[in-house]
N, C-alpha and C positions, 0 to 999 in steps of 0.2 A: 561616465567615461573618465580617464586617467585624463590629465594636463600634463604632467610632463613622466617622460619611461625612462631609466636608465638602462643601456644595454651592457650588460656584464661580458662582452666580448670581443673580438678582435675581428678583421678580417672579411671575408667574405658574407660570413653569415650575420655580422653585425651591420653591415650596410642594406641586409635583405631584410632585416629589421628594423632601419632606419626609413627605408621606402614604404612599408603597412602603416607603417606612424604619421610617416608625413601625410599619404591619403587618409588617414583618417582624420588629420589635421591635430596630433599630438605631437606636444613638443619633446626633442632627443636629446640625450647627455652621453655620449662616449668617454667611457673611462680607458685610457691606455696607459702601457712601460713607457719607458724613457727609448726602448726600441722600438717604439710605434709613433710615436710623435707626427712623421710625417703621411701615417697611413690614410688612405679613402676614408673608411669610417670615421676617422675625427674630423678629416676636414669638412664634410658634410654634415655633421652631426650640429643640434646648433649648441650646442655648447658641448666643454671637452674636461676633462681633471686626468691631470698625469697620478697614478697610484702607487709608481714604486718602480723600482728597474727591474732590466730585460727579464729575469728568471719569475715565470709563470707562480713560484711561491711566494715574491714578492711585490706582484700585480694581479694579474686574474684571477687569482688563489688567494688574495688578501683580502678576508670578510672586513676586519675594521676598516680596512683600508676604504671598499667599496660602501660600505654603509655613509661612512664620512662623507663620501662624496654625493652621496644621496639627500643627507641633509644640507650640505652646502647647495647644493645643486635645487634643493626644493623636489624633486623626484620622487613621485608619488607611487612609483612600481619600478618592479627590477624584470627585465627580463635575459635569461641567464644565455638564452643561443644551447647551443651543444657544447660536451666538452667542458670542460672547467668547473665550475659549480654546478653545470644542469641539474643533475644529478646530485645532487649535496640535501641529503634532507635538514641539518644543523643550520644552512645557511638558509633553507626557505624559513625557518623557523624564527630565525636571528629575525630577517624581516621585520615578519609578523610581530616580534616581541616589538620593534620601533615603529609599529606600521604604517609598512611599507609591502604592498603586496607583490608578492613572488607568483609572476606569470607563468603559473604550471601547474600541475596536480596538487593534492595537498601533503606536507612532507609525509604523514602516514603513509601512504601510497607511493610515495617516492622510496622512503625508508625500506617498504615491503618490498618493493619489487627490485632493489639495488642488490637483494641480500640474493642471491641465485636461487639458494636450499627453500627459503622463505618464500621465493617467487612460483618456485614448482610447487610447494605444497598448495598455495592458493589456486595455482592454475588446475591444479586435482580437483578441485572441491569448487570449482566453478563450471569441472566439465570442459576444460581445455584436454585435448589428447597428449601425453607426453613419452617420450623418449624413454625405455627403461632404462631404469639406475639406482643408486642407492637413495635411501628414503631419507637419508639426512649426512652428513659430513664422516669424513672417513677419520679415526684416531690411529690407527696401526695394523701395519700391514699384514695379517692375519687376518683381522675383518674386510679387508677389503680384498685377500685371496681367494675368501670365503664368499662375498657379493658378487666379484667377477667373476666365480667359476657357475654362480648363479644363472647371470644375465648372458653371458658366453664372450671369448671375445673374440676380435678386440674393442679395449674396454679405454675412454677419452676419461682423462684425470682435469676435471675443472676446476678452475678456483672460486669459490663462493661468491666473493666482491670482483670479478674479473669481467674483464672487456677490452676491448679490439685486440683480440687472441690472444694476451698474456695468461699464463697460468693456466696455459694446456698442453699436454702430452700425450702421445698414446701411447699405451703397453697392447703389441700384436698379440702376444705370448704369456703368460704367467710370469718367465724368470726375466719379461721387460718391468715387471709392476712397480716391482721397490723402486728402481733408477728414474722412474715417470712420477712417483710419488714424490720423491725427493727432490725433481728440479720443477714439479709443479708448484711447489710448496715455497721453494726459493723466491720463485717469479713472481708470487702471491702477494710475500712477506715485501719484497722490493714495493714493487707496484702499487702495492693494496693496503700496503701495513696492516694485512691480515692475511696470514696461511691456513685457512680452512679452505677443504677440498672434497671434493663427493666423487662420484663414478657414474660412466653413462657410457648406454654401448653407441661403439662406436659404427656411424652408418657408412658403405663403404662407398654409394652413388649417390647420394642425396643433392636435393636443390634446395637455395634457402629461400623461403617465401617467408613477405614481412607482409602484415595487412596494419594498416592506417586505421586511427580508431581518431572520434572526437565524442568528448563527453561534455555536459555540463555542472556532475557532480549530484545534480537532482531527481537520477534515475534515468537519463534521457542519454543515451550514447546511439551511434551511429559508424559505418563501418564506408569507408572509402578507394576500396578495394585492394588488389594487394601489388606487391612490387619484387620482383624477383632480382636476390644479388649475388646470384651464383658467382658473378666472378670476380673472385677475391683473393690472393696472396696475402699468407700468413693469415687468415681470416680477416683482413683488412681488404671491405668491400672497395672496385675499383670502375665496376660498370654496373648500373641497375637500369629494370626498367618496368615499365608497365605497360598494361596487363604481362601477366608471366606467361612466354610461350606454352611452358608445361604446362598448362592446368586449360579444362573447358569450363564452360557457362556453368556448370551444375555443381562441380567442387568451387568455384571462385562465389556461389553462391551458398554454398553450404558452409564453405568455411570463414565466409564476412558475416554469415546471421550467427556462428557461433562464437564467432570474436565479439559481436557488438550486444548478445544475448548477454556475455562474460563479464563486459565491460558496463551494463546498466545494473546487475546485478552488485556489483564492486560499486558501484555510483562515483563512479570514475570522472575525472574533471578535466578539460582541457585534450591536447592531442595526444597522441600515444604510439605508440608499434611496439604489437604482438609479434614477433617470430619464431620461425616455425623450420625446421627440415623434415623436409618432401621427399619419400622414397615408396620407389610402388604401391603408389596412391594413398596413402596414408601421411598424414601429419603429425608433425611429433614437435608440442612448445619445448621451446630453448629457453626463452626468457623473454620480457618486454621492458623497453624503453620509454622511460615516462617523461619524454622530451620532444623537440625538434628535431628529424632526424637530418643526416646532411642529403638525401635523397629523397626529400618531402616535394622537391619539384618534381618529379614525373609525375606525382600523382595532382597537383596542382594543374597539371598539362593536360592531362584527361579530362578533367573533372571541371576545370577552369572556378574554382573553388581556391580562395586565397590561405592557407594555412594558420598562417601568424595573424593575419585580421581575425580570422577567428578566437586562435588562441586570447588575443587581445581582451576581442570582443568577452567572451568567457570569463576571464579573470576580472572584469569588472563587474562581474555578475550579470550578465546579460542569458537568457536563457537558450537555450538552442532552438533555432528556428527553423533547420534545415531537418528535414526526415527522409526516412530511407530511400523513399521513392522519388524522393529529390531529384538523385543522385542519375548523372549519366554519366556513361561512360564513355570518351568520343577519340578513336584511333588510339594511335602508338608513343610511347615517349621513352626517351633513352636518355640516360645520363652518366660522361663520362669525367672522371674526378682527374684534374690536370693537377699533377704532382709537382713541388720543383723537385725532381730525382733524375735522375739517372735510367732510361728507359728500360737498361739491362741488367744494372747492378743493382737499381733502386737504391741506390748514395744518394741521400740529401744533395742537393744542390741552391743552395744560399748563395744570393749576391747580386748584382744590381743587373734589372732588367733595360735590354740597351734600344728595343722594339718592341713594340707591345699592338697587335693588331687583333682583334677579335672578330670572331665573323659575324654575318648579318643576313636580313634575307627572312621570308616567310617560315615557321615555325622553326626560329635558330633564337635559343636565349644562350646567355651567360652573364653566369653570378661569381664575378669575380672582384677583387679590391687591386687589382694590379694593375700598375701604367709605367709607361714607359720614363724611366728616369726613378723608377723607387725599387729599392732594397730591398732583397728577400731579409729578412733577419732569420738569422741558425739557431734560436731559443724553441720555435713552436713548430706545430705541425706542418709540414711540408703542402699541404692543400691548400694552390694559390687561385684557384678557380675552378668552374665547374661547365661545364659545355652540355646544353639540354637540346636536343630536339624532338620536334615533335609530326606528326603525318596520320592519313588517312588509315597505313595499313601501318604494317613491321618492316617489309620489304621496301615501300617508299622511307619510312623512317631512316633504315638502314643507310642509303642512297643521299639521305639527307646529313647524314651524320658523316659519311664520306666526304661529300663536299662542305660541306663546313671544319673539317678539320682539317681539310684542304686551305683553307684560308685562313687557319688561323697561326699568326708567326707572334712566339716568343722570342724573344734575342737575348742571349747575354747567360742564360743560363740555361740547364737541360732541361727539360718536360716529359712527362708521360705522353706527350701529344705522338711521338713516333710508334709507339708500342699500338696504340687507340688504331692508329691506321693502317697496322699488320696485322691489327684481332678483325678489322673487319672483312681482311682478304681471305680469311680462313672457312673452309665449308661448312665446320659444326656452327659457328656463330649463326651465319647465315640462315643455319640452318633451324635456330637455337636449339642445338642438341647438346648440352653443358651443364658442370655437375660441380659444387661448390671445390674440386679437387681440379677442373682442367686447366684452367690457367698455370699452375703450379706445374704438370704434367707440360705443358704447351712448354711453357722457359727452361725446362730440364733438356 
């Protein structure tokens, strides 16, 4: 087992990484900006290295930076959180080259599955069901008049290296395609510093279901069932949960033996999510995430299965213990991502929280690093907490998730937390009758 982990992150998810550590009685290094100095995660962590100021490329995005403090620190492993490096296969590499092990898949796998086009081709040839589209990156729009009059449309313009919905467009029409090519490609080049783009048709009701994978890299994966995040703006998920209302016993079982079939076959290492859109009964991979996702708590709520100890566990070579029929499955879990925004306009809302009350109470968590008397800082992602509950059924859950966002009072700046308690008055929620497009529909 490691002696001491560095976590490569900020916030909320660095402090849920600081608590697997400390039970297992490993010691923590948070690296933060010069805008974090006073955050949760450093002050708990047992020891701390300032990396660089507030701008994410010259701290959290700073490999020399992080490395240094690895060796100053003695830190025998990095773990990256979500977000930031996760995802960096150069940086899990850098590691390795000073070894230092990088808690997560191995960069091969990282690399592969980051590149979209690369990640569908594998998902093909593994026997994941996929989404029709073009079979590799679009060079000009002739070939891709020619693909989309193919597949029918309308036809979603993705960006190769893209995520949390940059560098997508849709063309309803033919004479939409050029104008969705061209600002798909912008958004790419911005974002991605790369403007490669492919073609996918586009579904017009679909649900997104993500299924949970653990692997140990030596043939042994396992599947933890799946989580539904249909409701999302901008494709930036806002509520997930598990088990997915959509889906019975027989597809949640057919499509976890064919994830985790996928995933021994690849000899896949550490945690993972496979997603997928869900349209009359059929599955169609999107892509998968060879990380910590921010919605690994619902299934940890089921399952009562620690994620990150896992993941831990795994990177230091521990072999997988847990097998399929391990696995239970026990009631409901919902998880609502508290933004500083603006409930309506979704504006950032940065600035010093003047109350800070979290609720409590039989199956009520929250994984948050906010207290009352500390700064939002305007540099990073607006996600300053996360509100989980959990229950016997969906409809206690629900019930549950009402009253606990009943008590829970932010002061001092806006929250998502008002919006969270208007989606639950609403009949399709309740209902879950919801399609990765109602939210959007809802606030129009």
């Amino acid at each position: 087992m490691f002696d001491k982990i560095l976590i490569a992150n900020r916030g909320e998810i660095a402090l849920r990484i600081e608590r697997a550590c400390k039970e297992l009685g490993i010691a923590t290094v948070a690296v933060h900006s010069t805008a974090d100095a006073d955050a949760m995660h450093v002050r708990l962590a047992d020891e701390s290295v300032c990396i660089g100021g507030p701008p994410a490329k010259d701290s959290y995005l700073n490999i020399p930076q992080i490395v240094s403090a690895c060796e100053i620190t003695g830190a025998d492993a990095v773990h990256p959180g979500y977000g930031f490096l996760a995802e960096n296969a150069r940086f899990a590499e850098i590691l390795e080259e000073h070894e230092i092990t990088f808690i997560g898949p191995s960069a091969e796998h990282v690399r592969l599955m980051g590149n979209k086009i690369e990640a569908k081709e594998t998902a093909k040839t593994l026997g994941l069901p996929l989404v029709p589209g073009s079979e590799g990156s679009i060079t000009n729009l002739e070939q891709a008049k020619k693909i989309a009059a193919d597949i029918g449309y309308p036809i979603l313009v993705k960006a190769a290296a893209g995520g949390g919905g940059r560098g997508m467009k849709v063309a309803h029409v033919e004479e939409e395609l050029d104008a969705a090519l061209a600002t798909a490609r912008i958004e790419a080049k911005t974002a991605f510093a790369d403007d490669t783009v492919y073609l996918e048709k586009y579904l017009a009701h679909p649900r997104h279901i993500e299924v949970q994978v653990l692997g140990d890299g030596e043939g042994n994966a396992i599947h933890l069932g799946e989580r539904d995040c249909s409701i999302q703006r901008r494709h930036q998920k806002l509520w997930e949960e598990a088990p997915s209302p959509a889906l019975n016993d027989g597809e949640r079982a057919k499509i976890g033996e064919t994830v985790a079939k996928a995933m021994r076959e690849l000899r896949y290492r550490g945690v993972g999510t496979v997603e997928f859109l869900y349209e009359g009964g059929e599955f169609y991979f999107i892509e998968m995430n060879t990380r910590l996702q921010v919605e690994h708590t619902v299934t940890e709520m089921i399952t009562g299965i620690d994620l990150v100890i896992e993941q831990i566990r795994i990177a230091a070579g521990a072999p997988l213990t847990l097998k399929q029929g391990d696995i239970r499955f026990n009631g409901h879990a919902i998880e609502c991502r508290i933004n500083a925004e603006d409930p309506r306009t979704f504006r950032p809302s940065p600035g010093k929280i003047t109350h800070f009350h979290p609720p409590g109470g039989l199956g009520v968590r929250v994984d948050s690093g906010a207290y009352a008397g500390y700064t939002i800082p305007p540099y990073y992602d607006s996600l300053i907490g996360k509100l989980i509950v959990h229950a016997r059924t969906r409809n206690e859950c629900l019930m549950r998730l009402k009253r606990a966002l009943g008590e829970f009072v932010v002061d001092g700046i806006d929250t998502t937390i008002p919006l969270f308690k208007a989606l639950i008055a609403e009949p399709d929620i309740a209902d879950g009758q919801y399609d990765i497009h109602w939210l959007e529909n809802y606030l129009a």
